[in-house]
C-alpha positions as a Python dict, from the first residue, in 0.01 Angstrom:
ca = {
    (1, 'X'): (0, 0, 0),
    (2, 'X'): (-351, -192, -47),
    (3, 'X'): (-445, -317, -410),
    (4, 'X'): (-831, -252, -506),
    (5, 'X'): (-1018, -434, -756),
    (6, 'X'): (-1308, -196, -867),
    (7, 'X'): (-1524, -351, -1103),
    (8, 'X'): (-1773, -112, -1315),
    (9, 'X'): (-1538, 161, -1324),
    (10, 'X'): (-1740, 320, -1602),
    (11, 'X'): (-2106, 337, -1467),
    (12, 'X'): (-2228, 576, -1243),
    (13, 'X'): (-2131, 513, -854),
    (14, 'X'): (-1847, 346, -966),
    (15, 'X'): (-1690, 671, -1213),
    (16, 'X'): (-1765, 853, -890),
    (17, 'X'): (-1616, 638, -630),
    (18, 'X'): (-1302, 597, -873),
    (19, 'X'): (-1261, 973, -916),
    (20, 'X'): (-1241, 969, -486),
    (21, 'X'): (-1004, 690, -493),
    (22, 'X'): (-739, 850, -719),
    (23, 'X'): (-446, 1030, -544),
    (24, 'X'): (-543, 813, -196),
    (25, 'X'): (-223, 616, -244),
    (26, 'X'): (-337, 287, -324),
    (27, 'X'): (-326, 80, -617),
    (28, 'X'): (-639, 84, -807),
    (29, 'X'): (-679, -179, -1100),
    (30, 'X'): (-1069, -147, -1261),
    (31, 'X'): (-1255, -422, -1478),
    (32, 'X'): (-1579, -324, -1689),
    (33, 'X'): (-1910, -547, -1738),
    (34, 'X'): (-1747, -685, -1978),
    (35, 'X'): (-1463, -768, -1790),
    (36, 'X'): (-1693, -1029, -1577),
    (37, 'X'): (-1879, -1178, -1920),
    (38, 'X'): (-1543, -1274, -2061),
    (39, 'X'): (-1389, -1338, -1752),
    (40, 'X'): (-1103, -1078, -1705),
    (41, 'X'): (-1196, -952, -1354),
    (42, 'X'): (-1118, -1320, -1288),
    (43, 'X'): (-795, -1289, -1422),
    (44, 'X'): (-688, -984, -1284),
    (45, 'X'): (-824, -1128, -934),
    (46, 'X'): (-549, -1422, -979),
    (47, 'X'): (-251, -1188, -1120),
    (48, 'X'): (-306, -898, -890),
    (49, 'X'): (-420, -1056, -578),
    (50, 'X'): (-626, -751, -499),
    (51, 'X'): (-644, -639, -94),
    (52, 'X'): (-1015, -498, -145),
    (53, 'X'): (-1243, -582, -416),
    (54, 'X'): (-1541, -324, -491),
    (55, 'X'): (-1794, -508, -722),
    (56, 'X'): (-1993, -230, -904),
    (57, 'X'): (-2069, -358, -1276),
    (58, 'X'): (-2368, -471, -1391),
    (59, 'X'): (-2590, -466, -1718),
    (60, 'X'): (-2799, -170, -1714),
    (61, 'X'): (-3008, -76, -1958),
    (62, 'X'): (-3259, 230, -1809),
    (63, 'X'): (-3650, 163, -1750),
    (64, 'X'): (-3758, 65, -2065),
    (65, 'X'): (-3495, -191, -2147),
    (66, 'X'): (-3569, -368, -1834),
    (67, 'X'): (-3980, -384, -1909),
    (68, 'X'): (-3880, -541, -2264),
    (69, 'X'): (-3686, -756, -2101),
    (70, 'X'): (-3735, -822, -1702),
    (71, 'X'): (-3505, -1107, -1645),
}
């Protein structure tokens, strides 16, 4: 049975792409955003030594957060 490491379980494509992967028989371990800030998708990397790794999260904010602040 393959282990996957799905980070940004909680956004869009990866709530979706979660949703498909449950019932497929494989181990499925997610990590938020703020799993990679603090460093816990790190950690689970290490204690779960994940087959496939899916790397979804990121800070999103819409449009207008991302003209106030572009970088």
């Amino acid at each position: 049975m393959s282990r996957i490491l799905l980070t940004g379980s909680r956004g869009f494509v990866g709530r979706n792409l979660l949703g498909r992967l449950k019932g497929s028989g494989r181990e499925i371990y997610v990590s938020g955003w703020g799993g990679i800030v603090d460093g816990c998708a790190f950690r689970d990397f290490a204690e779960i030594k994940p087959d496939i790794i899916v790397h979804l999260a990121g800070k999103v904010g819409g449009i207008q957060d991302n003209l106030n602040d572009p970088e």
